[in-house]
C-alpha positions in Angstrom: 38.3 30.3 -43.0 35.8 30.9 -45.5 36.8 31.0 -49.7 37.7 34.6 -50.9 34.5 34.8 -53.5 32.4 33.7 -50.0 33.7 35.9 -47.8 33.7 38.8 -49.6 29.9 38.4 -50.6 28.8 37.8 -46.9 30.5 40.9 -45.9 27.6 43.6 -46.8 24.6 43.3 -44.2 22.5 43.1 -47.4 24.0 39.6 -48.6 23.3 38.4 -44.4 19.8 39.6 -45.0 19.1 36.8 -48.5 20.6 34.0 -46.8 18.7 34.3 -43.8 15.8 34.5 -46.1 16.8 31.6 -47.4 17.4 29.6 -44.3 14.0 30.7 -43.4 12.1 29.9 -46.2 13.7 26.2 -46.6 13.2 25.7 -42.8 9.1 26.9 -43.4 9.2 24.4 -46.3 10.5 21.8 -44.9 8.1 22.5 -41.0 4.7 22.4 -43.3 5.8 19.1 -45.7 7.0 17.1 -42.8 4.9 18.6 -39.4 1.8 20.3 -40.3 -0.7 17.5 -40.5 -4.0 18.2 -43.2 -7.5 18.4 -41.2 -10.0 15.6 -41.5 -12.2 17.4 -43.8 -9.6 17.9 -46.1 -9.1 13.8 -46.7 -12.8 13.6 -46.1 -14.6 12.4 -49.5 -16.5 15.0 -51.3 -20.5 14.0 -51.7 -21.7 14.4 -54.7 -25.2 15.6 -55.7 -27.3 12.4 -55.3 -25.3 12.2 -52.3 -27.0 15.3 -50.9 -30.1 14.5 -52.3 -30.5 10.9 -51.2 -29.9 12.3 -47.7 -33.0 15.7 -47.8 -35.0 12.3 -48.9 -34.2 10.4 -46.0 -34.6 13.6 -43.7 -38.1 14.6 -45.4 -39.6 11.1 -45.0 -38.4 11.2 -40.9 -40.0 14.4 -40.7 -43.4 13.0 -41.9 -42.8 9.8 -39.6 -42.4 12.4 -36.9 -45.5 14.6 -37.9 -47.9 11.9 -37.9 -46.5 10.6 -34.6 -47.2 13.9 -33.3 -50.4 14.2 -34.7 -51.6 11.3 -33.4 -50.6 12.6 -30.3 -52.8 15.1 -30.6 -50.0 18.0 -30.7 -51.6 19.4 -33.7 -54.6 20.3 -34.9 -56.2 18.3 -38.2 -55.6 21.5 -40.2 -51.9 22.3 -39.6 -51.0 18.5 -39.6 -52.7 18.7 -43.4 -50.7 22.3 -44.6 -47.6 20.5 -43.0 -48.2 16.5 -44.6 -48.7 18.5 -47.8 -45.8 20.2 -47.5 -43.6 18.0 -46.8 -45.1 15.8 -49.5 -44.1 18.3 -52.3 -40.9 19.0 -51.1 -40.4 14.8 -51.3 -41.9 14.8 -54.8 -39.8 17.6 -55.8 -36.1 15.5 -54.1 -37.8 12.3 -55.9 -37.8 14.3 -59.2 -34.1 16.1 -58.9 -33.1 12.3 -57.6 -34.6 10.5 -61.3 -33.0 13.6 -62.9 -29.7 12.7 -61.5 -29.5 8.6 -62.0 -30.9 9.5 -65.5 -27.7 11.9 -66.8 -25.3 9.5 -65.2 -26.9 6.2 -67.1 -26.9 8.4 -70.1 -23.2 9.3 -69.7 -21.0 7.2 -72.1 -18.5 5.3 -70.8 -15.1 5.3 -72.5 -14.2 1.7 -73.6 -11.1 0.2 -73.0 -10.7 -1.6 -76.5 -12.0 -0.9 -80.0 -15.3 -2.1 -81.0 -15.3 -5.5 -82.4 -12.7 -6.5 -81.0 -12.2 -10.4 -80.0 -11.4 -10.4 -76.4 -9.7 -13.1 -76.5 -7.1 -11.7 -79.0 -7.4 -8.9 -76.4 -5.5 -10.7 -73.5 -2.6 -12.6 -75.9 -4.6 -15.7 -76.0 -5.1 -17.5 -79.1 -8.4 -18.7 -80.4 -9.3 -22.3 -82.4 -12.9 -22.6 -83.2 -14.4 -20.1 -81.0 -12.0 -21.6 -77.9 -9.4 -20.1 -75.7 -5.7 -22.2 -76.5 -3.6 -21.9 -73.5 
């Protein structure tokens, strides 16, 4: 037999209502933490810009490999094999350029340092100095 205080609060339909709620809200918790696995592009590693570009590089340059394959081939004529070389040589330049622009900022980034300038790295990691070497 259930406690008075109990009982009486799980005699209105209302009260049956909020703790079936509540069992079905802690049984959807504890379904998605423990059963629902995360897709593969979730734990997939973002690319970053050079990333992206690196690859349109390596794309552009097989597309000109291709084109003068083809020409050679004789699947184009001398004209369109020029508009397309040209095209695909700007669009290279222009990936070259955004690529230096990119390597550029992220030399130019400072770096946080670990330890103060001038400090002595030996004093650093506990380890005392005499004349310039480490005492162990």
């Amino acid at each position: 037999m259930l406690p008075l205080p109990i009982a009486a609060f799980l005699t209105a339909p209302a009260e049956w209502a909020i703790v079936g709620a509540c069992l079905g809200l802690a049984t959807a918790v504890f379904l998605f933490i423990f059963y629902i696995q995360p897709d593969a592009s979730d734990l997939a590693p973002h690319r970053t810009k050079l990333d992206q570009l690196l690859e349109r590089r390596d794309t552009i340059y097989d597309n000109l490999r291709d084109l003068k394959f083809e020409n050679r081939a004789g699947k184009y004529s001398e004209g369109d094999y020029e508009t397309m070389k040209v095209t695909l040589e700007n669009e290279a330049a222009l990936v070259l350029a955004e690529i230096e622009q990119v390597t550029e900022s992220q030399i130019r980034r400072p770096r946080p340092s670990a330890r103060p300038a001038g400090a002595d790295p030996a004093s650093a990691t506990g380890a005392a100095t005499t004349g310039g070497r480490s005492v162990r």
